[in-house]
MIKE-352025 format. One record per atom (N, C-alpha, C): x negated, y negated, z negated; residue in one letter. Coordinates in steps of 0.1 Angstrom, whole numbers, plus 5000, padded with zeros to 4 digits. Layout:
XYZa;...
END
This chain:
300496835601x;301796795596x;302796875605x;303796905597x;304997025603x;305796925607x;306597015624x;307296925624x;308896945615x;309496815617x;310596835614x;311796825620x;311796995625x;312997045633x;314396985634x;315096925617x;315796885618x;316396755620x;315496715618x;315496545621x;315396535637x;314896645643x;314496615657x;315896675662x;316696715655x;317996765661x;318696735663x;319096625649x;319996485653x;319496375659x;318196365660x;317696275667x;318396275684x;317996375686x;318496465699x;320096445706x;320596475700x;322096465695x;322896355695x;321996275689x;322596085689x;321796035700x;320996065705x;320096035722x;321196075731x;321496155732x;321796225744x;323296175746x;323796145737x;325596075730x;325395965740x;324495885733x;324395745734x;324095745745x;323195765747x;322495735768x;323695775776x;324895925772x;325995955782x;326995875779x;327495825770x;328295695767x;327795555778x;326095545770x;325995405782x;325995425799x;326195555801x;326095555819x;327495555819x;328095615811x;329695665817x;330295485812x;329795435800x;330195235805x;329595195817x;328695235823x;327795135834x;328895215847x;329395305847x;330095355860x;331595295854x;332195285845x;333695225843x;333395065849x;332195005848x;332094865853x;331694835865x;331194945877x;330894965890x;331495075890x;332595125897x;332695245901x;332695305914x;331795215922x;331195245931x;330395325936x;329495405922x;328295445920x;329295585915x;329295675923x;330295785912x;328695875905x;328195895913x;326895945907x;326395915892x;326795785890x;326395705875x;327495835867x;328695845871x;329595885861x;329196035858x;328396125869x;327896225867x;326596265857x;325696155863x;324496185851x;324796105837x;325996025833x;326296045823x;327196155815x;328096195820x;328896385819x;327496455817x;326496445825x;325096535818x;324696555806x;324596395802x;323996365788x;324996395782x;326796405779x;327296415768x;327396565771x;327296645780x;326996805783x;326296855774x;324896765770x;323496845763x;323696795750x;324496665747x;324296625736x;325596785727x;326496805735x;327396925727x;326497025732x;325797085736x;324997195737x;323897195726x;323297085725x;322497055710x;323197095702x;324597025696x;325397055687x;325897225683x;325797265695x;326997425696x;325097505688x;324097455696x;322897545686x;322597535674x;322997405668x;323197395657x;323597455644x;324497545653x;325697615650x;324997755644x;323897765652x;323197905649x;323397925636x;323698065627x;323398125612x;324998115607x;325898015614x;327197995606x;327898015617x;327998055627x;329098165639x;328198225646x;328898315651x;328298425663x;327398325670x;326498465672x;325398435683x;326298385699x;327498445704x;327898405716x;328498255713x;328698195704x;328598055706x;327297975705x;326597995693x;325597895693x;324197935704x;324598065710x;322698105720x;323898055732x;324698185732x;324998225750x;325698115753x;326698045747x;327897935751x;327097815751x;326397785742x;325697655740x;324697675751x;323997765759x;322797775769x;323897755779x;325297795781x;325997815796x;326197675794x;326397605786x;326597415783x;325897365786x;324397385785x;322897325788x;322897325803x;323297455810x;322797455822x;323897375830x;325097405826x;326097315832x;325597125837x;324697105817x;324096995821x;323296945829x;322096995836x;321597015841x;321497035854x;322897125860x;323597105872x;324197005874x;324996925864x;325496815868x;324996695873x;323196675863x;322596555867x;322396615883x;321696735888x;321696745899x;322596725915x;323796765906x;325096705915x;324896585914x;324996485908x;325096345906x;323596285917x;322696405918x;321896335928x;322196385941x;323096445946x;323496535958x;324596385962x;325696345951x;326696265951x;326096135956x;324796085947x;324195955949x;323795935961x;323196045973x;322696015987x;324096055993x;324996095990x;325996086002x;326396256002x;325996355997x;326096466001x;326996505989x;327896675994x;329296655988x;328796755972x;329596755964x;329596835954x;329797015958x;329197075950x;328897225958x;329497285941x;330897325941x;331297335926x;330897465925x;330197575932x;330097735929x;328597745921x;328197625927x;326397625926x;326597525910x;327397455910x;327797325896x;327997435883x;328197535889x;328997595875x;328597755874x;327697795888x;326897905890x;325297935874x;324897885873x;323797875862x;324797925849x;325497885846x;326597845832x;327198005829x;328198025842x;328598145845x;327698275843x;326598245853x;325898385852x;325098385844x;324798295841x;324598335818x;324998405813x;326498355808x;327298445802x;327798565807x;327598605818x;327598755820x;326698815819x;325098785823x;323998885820x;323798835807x;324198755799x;323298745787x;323498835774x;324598895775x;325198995769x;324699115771x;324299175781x;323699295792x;322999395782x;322499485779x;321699505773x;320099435775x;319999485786x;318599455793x;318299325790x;318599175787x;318899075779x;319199035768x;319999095762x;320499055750x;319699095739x;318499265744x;317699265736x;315999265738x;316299155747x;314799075751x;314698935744x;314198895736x;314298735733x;313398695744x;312598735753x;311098705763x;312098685773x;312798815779x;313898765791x;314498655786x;314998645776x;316198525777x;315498365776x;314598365773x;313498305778x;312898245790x;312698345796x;312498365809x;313998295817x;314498355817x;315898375825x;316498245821x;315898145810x;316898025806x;316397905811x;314697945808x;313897865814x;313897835828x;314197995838x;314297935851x;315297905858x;316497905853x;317497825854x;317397675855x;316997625843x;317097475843x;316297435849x;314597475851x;314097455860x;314797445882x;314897535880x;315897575890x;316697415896x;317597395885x;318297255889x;317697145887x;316597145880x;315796995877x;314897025889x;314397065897x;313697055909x;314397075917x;315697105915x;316797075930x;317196915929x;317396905916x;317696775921x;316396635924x;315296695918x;313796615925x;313796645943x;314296755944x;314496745956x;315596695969x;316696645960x;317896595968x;317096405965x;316796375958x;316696235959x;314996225965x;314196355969x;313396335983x;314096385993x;314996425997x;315896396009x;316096286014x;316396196002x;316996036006x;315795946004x;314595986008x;313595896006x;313495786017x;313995796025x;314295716036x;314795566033x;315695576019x;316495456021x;315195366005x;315095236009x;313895206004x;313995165990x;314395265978x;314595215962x;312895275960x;312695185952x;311595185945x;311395315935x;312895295927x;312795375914x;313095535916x;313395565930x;313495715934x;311995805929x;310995735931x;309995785933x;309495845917x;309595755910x;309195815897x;310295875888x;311395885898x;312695975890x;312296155897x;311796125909x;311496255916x;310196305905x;309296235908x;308196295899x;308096355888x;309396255876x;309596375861x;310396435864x;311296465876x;312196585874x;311596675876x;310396665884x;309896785888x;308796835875x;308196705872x;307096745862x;307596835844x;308996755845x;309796845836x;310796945837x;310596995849x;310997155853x;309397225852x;308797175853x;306997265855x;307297305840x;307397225831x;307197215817x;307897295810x;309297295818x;310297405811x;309497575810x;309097595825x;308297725822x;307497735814x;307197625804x;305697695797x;305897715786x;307297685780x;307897695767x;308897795766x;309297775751x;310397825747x;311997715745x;312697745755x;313697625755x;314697595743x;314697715731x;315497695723x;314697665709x;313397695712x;312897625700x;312897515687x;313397395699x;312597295694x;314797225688x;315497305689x;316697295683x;317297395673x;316997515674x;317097625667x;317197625650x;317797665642x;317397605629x;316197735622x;315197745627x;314497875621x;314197845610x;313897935598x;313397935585x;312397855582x;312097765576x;310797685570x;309297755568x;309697925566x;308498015570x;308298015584x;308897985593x;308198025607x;306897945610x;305797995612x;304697895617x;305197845635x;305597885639x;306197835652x;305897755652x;306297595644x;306597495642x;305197405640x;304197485632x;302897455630x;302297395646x;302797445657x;302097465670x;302497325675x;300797225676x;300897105678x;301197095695x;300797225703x;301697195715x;302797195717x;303397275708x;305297275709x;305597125703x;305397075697x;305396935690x;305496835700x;304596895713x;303996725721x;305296805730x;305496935733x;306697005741x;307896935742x;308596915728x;309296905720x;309596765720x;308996645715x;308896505722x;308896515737x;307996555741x;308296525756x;309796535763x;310096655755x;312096665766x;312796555759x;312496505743x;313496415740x;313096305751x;311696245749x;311396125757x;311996125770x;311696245776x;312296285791x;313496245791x;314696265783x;315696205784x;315896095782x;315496015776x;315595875773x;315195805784x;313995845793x;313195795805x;314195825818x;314595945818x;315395985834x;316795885827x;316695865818x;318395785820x;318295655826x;317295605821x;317095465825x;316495455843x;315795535840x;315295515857x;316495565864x;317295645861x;318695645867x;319395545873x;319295455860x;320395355860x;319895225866x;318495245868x;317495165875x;317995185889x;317495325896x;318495365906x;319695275907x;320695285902x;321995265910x;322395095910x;321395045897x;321194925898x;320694845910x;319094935915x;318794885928x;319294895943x;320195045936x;321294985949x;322394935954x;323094875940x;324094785939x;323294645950x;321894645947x;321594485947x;321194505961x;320394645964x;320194645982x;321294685987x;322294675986x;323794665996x;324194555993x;324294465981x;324394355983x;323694235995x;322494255993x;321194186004x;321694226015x;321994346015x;322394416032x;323694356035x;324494366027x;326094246031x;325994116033x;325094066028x;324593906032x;323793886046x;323193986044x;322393976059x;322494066072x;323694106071x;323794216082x;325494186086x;325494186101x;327194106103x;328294216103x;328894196097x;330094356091x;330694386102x;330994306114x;331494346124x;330794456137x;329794446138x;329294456147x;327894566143x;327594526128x;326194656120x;325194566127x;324694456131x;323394456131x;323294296123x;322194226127x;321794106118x;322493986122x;322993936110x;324093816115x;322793686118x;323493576119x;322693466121x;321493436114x;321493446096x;320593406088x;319493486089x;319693656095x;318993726096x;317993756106x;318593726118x;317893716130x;317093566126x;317093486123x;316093356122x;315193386114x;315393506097x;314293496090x;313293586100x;313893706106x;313293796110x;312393716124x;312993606131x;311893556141x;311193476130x;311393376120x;310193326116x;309093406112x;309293526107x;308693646100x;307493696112x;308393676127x;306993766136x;306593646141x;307093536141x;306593396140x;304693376130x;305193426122x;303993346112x;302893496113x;303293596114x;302193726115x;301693736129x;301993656142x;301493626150x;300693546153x;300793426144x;299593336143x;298993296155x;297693316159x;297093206169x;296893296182x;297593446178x;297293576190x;298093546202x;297393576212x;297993506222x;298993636229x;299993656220x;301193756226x;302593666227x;302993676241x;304093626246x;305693706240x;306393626237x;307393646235x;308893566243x;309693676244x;310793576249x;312293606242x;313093476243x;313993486232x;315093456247x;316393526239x;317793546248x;318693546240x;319793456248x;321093416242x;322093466252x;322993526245x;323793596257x;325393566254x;325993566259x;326993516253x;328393626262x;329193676259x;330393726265x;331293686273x;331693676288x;332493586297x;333693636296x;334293506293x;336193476289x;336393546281x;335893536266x;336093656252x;337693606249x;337893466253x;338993436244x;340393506253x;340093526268x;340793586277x;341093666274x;340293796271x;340293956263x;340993926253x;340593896246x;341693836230x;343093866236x;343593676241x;344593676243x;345693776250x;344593836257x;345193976270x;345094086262x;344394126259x;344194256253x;344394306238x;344494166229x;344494206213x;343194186207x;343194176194x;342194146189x;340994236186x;341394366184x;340994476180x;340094496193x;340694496203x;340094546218x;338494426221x;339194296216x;337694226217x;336994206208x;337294286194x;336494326186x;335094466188x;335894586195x;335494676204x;334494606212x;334794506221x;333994446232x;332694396224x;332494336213x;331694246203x;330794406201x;331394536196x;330694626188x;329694656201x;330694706213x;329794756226x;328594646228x;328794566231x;327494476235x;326194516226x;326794496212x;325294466202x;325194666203x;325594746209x;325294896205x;323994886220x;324994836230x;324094816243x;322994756243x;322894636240x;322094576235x;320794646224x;320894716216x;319794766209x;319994886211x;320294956220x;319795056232x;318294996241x;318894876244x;317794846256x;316294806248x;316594776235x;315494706229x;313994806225x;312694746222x;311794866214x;311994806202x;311394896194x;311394886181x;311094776167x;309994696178x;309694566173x;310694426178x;311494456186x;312594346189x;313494326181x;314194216181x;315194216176x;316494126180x;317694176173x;318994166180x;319594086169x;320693976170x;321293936160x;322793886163x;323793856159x;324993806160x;324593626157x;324993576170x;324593436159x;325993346157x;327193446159x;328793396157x;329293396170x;330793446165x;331893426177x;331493556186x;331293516200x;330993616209x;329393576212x;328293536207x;327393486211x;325993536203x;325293626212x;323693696206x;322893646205x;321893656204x;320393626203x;319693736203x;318393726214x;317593886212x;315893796213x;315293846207x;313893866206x;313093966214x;312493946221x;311594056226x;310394026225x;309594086215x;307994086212x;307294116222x;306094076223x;304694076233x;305494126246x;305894026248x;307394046265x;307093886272x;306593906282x;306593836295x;307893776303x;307693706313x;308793686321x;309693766326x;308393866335x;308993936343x;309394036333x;308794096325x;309594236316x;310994146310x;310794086305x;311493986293x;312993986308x;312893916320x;314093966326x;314694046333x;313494176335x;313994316337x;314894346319x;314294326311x;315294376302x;316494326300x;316494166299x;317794106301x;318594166314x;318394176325x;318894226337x;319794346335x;318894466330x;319194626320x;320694586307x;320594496303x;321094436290x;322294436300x;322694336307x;323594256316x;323994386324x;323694456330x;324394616338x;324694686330x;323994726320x;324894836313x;325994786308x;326194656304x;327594596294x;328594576305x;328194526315x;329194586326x;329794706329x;328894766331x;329094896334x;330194986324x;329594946310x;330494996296x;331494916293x;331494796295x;332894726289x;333894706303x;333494796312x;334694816322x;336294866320x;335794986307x;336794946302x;336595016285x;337394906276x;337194886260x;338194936256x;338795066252x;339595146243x;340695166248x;340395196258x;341795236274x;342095126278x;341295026281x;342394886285x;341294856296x;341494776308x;340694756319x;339894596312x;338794606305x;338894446300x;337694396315x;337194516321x;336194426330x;335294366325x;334794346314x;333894236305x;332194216310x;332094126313x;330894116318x;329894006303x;328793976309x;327793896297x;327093776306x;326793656300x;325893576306x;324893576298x;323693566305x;322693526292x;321093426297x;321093356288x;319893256293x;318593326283x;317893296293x;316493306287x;315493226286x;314393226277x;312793186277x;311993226272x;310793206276x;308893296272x;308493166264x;307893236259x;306993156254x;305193246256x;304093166259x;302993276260x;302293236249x;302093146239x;300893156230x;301993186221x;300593236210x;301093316199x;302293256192x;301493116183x;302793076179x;303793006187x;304993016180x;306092966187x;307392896176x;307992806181x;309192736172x;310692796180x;310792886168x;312192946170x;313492876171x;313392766161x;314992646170x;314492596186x;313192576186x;313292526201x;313292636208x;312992746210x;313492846221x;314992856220x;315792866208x;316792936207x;317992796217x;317192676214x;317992566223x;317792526237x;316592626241x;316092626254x;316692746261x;316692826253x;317692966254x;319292916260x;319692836249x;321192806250x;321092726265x;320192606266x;320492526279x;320492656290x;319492746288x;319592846304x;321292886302x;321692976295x;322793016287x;323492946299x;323792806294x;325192716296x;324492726317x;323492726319x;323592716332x;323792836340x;323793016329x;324393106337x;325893086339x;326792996325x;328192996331x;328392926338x;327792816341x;328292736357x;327892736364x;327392876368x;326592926382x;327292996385x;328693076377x;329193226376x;329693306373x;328393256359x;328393406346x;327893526354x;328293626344x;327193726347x;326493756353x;325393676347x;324093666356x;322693616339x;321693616345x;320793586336x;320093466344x;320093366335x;319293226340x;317493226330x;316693186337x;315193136331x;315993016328x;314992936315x;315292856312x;313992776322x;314492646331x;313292576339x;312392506333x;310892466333x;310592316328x;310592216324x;311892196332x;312092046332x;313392056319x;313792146316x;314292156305x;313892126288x;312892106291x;311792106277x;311691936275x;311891856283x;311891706283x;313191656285x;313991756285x;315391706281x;315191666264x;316491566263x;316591516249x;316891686240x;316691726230x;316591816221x;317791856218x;318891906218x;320291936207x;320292036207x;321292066191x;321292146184x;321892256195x;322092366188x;322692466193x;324092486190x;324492486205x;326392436205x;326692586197x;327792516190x;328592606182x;329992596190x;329992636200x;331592636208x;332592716196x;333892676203x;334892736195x;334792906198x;335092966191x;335493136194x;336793146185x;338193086188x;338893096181x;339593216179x;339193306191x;339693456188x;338793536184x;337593516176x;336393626173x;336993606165x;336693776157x;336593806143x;334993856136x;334993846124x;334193926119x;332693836117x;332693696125x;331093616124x;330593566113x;329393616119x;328093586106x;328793486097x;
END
């Protein structure tokens, strides 16, 4: 069975409309995502480049081959900008509009214009060209953890391979009903494949920007805006988490509550901004000193929490000790101002595996309250005889001058 060219043209045509219509509504409704608004400009790029080949037999060759191919590649650049835009990296307008351009100058050429093989050649590796640049800008950003990157990278690339093995104007072209061209069940599955291809990269697109609406969302709920590391809810899931994967292994852990001496002092003396500063230095200091498997949290106001995995006494208050000098040493002074800021912080071990993270974090606090009435700045063990104290919660003192808590 023959195909039918033209049915596959408008098919093409109302595809490519519709899919750049629904990105360019999905970015008017987030416009957060400017990348959305680029790979939709793509689709309505190709859906008038379809259109302008259409054209073939009723205006000049320089609209419907040369102008309609400098349209195609434009498109094609753009989804790639749009993936350069999406990780963070800037638009490069020479290289956006470089494909399009040098079309239309060599396509004219002699050496071109009377090759149908070069122009071929030369059109195919173009778009190739930009569909494996841009498989390769969203493996740049493989780092950040979306799911749907991965199989957006794979057909970009698998459909730049594909571009070389064809003819790119075929499968739109209106040739004669005598061409057997059309007979050719590989051009057929060719031919479906780029329509499908576009109907597939749109959605996994939009899959993309969807999943990262929702992991910056997660990351704003669980990460304290002031300070960039894990506010209260976060640091607890993350100790229950090495809590339950530690099970019955007998690795010591010790938990620290630190808290900032006379935060409300700095405030009142220095401004708010300056003991905002003071809040950022600590948690930067603070996960300086830490490995990789620890963790650090905001648990409100001026007041931390740190985790230190498979950590002893003695390491557990050489690190606190490290924690406690360097914040001195750095908040000597906080954005030209002498704030002097020092830290208190209480500690406690725990040596079998499992462990109950509200009762350290309130055995933590009792050491805590006994570095400030020894001082401050200093680091207290939490004693023994603390554990047969009556149980309470974890004081929520006032921080009427913190900004920014969990």
């Amino acid at each position: 069975m023959g195909l039918d060219v033209n049915t596959l043209f408008l098919v093409t045509v109302y595809v490519e409309a519709m899919l750049g219509l629904l990105l360019l509504f999905t970015w008017v409704q987030n416009s957060s995502i400017l990348a959305v608004a680029w790979w939709g400009s793509a689709h309505i790029l190709r859906a008038g480049s379809v259109m302008l080949f259409g054209m073939y037999g009723s205006v000049s060759d320089a609209i419907s081959i040369d102008l309609a191919n400098a349209v195609l590649f434009t498109a094609f650049a753009a989804t790639w900008t749009g993936a350069r835009v999406f990780d963070g990296r800037p638009v490069q307008p020479a290289l956006l509009l470089g494909g399009g351009v040098f079309w239309v100058l060599v396509s004219r050429t002699p050496w071109v214009a009377g090759s149908m093989d070069v122009k071929v050649l030369l059109s195919s590796g173009i778009i190739t060209a930009y569909t494996w640049a841009a498989a390769y800008e969203f493996w740049q950003g493989r780092s950040e953890p979306l799911v749907s990157r991965w199989p957006a990278i794979f057909m970009l690339f698998a459909h730049g391979a594909l571009f070389l093995l064809r003819t790119p104007l075929s499968q739109v072209l209106p040739w004669t009903p005598g061409n057997m061209v059309f007979e050719s069940v590989w051009l057929t599955v060719l031919s479906f494949e780029a329509l499908l291809f576009t109907i597939a990269i749109a959605f996994i697109l939009l899959a993309m920007a969807k999943e990262r609406a929702e992991l910056r969302h997660k990351t704003a709920a669980l990460i304290d805006p002031l300070t960039g590391i894990a506010n209260r809810r976060a640091f607890l899931d993350g100790v229950h988490a090495i809590s339950r994967r530690q099970g019955a292994e007998a690795r010591p852990v010790a938990m620290l509550v630190a808290d900032l001496d006379h935060f409300k002092s700095i405030n009142d003396k220095h401004g708010h901004a300056v003991g905002d500063s003071a809040l950022r230095m600590f948690a930067d200091v603070a996960g300086a000193k830490l490995g990789p498997c620890d963790l650090v949290g905001r648990l409100g106001g001026e007041e931390f929490a740190i985790l230190l995995h498979d950590t002893g006494r003695e390491k557990a208050l050489a690190t606190g000790e490290r924690i406690r000098l360097a914040f001195e040493h750095a908040a000597a002074m906080v954005d030209g101002r002498p704030v002097r800021g020092t830290v208190s912080i209480g500690m406690v071990t725990a040596e079998a595996g499992l462990f109950d993270a509200p009762a350290l974090l309130v055995r933590a606090d009792e050491a805590l309250y006994c570095a400030k009435e020894r001082g401050r700045n200093r680091v207290e063990i939490a004693q023994p005889q603390l554990a047969s104290e009556r149980p309470r919660e974890l004081r929520a003192r006032p921080r009427a001058a913190a900004q920014g808590a969990a």
